[in-house]
N, C-alpha and C positions, 0 to 999 in steps of 0.2 A: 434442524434450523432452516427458517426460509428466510428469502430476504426480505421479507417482512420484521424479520427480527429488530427490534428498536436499535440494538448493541451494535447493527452494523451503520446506522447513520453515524450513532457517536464514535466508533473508532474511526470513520472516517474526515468527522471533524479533527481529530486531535492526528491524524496525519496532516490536515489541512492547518492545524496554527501551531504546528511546529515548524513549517518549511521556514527555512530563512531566521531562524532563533537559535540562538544554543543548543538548545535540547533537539533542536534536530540537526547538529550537524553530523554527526555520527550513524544517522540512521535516514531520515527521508530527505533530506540534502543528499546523503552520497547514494542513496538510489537514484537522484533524476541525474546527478552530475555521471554517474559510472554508466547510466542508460544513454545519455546523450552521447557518450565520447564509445560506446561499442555496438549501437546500433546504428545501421548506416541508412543512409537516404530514401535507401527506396523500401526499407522494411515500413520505415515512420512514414513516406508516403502511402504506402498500402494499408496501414492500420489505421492514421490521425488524418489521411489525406493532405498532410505538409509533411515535406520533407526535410524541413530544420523546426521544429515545433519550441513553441516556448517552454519553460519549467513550469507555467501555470496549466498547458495545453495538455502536457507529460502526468502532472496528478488529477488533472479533471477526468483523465480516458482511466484510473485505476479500475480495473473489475474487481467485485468482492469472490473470494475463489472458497474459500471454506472457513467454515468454525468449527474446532475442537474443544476437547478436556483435558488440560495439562495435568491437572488434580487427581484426575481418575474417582470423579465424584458423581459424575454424570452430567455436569452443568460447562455447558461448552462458557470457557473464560480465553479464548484467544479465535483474534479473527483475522484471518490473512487476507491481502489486498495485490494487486501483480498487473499487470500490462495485460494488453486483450492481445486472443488472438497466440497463443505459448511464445511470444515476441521475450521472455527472459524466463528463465528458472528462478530468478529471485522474487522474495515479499518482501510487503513491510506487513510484520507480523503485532497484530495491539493483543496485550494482555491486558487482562480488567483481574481486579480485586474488587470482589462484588458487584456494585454498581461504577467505580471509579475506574477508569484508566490507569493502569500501574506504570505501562511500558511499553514502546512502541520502536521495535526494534526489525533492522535486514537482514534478514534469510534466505538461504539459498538451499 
């Protein structure tokens, strides 16, 4: 897969209209709140260029890092997303069922 792939704008929409909703407090809520409160000043200065970045500043810099096959079917259906620069081990990982978004959940 390139990122060319379609899959990777739409998982990265549905990281984008979860933040701040229910369905994302569990998951891309407590990735920018647990990034904020463990990376420190001058990491977020050297990757975002600010060194207290907003939570909108935080998922605009997401990189897309890989897509796999959960199914073992050969059709990559999860696409992980992560901070530039190895700034965390953690993703927010989107699983698709099909064409739909199933789940979009943090990994580490």
């Amino acid at each position: 897969m390139t990122e060319k792939d379609p899959k990777i704008a739409i998982a990265y929409q549905a990281i984008l209209s979860r933040f701040g909703k229910p369905e994302g407090e569990m998951n891309v809520d407590l990735f920018v709140s647990h990034h904020k409160e463990e990376v420190d000043a001058e990491e977020w200065k050297s990757c975002l260029g600010d060194n207290n970045p907003s939570d909108q500043a935080i998922l605009a810099c997401l990189v897309f890092k890989d897509c796999w096959d959960s199914k073992e079917d050969g059709v990559p259906d999860t696409y992980d997303f992560t901070l530039p620069d190895d700034l965390t081990q953690y993703v927010l990982s989107v699983r698709f069922d099909g064409e739909e978004v199933e789940s979009v959940d943090m990994e580490s």
